[in-house]
C-alpha positions as protocol buffer text, in pm:
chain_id: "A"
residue {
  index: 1
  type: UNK
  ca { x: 0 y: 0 z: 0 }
}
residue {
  index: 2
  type: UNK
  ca { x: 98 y: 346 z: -62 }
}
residue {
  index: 3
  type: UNK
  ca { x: 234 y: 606 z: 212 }
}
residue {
  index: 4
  type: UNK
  ca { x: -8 y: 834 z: 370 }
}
residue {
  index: 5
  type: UNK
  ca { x: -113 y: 1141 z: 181 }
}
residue {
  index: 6
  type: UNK
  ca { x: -105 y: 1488 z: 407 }
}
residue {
  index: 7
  type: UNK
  ca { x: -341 y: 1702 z: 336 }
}
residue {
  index: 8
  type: UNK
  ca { x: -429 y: 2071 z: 585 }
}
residue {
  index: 9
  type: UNK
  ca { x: -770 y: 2188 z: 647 }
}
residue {
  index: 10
  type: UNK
  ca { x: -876 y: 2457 z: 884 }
}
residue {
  index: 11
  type: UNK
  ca { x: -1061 y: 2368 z: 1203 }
}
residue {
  index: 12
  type: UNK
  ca { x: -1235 y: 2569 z: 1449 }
}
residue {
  index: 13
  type: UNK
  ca { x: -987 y: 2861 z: 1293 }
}
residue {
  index: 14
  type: UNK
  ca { x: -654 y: 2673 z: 1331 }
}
residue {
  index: 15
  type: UNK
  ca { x: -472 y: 2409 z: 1065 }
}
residue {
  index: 16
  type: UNK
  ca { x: -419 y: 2072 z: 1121 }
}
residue {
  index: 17
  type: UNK
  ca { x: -300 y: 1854 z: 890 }
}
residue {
  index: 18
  type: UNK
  ca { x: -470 y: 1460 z: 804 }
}
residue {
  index: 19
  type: UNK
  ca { x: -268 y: 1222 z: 683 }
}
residue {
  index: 20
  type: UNK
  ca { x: -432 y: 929 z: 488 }
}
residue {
  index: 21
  type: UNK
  ca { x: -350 y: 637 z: 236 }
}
residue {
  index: 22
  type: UNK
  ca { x: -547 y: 719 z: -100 }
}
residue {
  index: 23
  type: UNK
  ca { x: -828 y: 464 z: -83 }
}
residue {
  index: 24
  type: UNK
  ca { x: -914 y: 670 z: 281 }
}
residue {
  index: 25
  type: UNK
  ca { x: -918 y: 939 z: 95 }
}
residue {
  index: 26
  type: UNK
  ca { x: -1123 y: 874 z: -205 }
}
residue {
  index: 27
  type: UNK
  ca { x: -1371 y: 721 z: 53 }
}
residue {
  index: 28
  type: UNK
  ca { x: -1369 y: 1026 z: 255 }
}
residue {
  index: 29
  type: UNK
  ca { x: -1468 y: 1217 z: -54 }
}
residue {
  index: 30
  type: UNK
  ca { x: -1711 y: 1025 z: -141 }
}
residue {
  index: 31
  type: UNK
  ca { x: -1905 y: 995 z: 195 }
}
residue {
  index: 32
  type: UNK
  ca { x: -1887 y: 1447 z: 141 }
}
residue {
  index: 33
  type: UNK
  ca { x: -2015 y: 1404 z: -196 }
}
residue {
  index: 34
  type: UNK
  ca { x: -2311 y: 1211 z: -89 }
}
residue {
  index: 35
  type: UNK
  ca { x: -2392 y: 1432 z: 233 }
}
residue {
  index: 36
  type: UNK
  ca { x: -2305 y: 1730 z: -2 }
}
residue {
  index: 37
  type: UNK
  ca { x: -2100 y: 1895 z: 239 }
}
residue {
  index: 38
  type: UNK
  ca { x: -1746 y: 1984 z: 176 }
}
residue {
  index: 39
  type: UNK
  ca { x: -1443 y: 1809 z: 260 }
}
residue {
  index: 40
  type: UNK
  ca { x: -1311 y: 2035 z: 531 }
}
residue {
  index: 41
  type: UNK
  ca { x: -1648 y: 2067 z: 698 }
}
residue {
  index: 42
  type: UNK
  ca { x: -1676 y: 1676 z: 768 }
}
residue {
  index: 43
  type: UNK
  ca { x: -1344 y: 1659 z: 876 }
}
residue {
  index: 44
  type: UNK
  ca { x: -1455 y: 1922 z: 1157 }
}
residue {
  index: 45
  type: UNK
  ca { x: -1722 y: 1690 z: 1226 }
}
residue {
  index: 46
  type: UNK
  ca { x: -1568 y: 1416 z: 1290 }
}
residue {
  index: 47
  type: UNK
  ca { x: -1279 y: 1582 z: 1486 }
}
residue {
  index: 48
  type: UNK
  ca { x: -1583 y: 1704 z: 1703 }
}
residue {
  index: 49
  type: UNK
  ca { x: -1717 y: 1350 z: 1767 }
}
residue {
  index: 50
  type: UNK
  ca { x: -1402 y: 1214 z: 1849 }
}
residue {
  index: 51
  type: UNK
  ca { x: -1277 y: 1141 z: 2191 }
}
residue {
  index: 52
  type: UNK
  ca { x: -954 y: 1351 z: 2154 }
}
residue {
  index: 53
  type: UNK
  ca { x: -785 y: 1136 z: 2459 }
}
residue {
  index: 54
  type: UNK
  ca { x: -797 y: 811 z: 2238 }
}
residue {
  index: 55
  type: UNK
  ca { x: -720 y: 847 z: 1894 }
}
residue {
  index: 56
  type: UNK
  ca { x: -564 y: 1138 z: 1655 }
}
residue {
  index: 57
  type: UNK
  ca { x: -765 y: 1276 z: 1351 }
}
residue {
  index: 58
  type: UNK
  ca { x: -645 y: 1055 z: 1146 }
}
residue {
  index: 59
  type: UNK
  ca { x: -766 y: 754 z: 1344 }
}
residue {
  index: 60
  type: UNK
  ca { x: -1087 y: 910 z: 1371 }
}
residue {
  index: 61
  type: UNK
  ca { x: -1104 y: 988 z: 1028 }
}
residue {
  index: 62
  type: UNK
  ca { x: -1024 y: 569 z: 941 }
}
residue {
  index: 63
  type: UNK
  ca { x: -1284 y: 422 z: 1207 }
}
residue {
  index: 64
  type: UNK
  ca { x: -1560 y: 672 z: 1103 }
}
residue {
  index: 65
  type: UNK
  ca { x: -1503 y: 546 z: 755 }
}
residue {
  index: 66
  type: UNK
  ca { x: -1508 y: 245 z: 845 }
}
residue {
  index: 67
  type: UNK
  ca { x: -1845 y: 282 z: 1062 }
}
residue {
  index: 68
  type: UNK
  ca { x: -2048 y: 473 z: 758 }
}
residue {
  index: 69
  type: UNK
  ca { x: -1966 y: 150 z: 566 }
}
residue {
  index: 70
  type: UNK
  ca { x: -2064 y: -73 z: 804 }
}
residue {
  index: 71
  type: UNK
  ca { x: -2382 y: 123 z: 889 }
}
residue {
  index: 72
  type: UNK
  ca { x: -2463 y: 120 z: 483 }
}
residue {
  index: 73
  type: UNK
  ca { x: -2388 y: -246 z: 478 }
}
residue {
  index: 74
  type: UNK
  ca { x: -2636 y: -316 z: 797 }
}
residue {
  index: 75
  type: UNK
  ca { x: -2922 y: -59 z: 639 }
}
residue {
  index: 76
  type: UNK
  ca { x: -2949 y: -308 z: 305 }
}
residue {
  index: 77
  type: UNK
  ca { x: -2938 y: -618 z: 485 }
}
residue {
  index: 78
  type: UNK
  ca { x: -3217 y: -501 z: 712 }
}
residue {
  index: 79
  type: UNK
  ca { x: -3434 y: -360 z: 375 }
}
């Protein structure tokens, strides 16, 4: 697998910088696309949500990923 891509983004008026392998990224895109929010505004979301003692951004940014997948996955097996 490839290394990480960094990317900054402004949160809460400071920059932090996310760094993510390229299939995290493309599905991080496309969960923004389909909420039609922009990039930088989910990533303030989810840095909101997370518990900042246990995991970094990019942590957060991989298991909420990894949740709105599972959550799709569960909503058609339950249709």
């Amino acid at each position: 697998m490839a290394r990480p891509l960094k990317r900054s983004f402004k949160i809460r008026g400071h920059r932090t910088s996310l760094s993510l392998e390229q299939p995290f990224w493309d599905a991080l895109r496309d969960i923004a696309d389909r909420e039609k929010v922009p990039l930088s505004k989910l990533v303030a979301e989810i840095d909101t949500m997370r518990d900042a003692n246990a995991s970094g951004l990019s942590g957060a940014v991989r298991v909420f990923i990894l949740q709105h997948y599972r959550n799709r996955v569960e909503d058609k097996t339950d249709a």
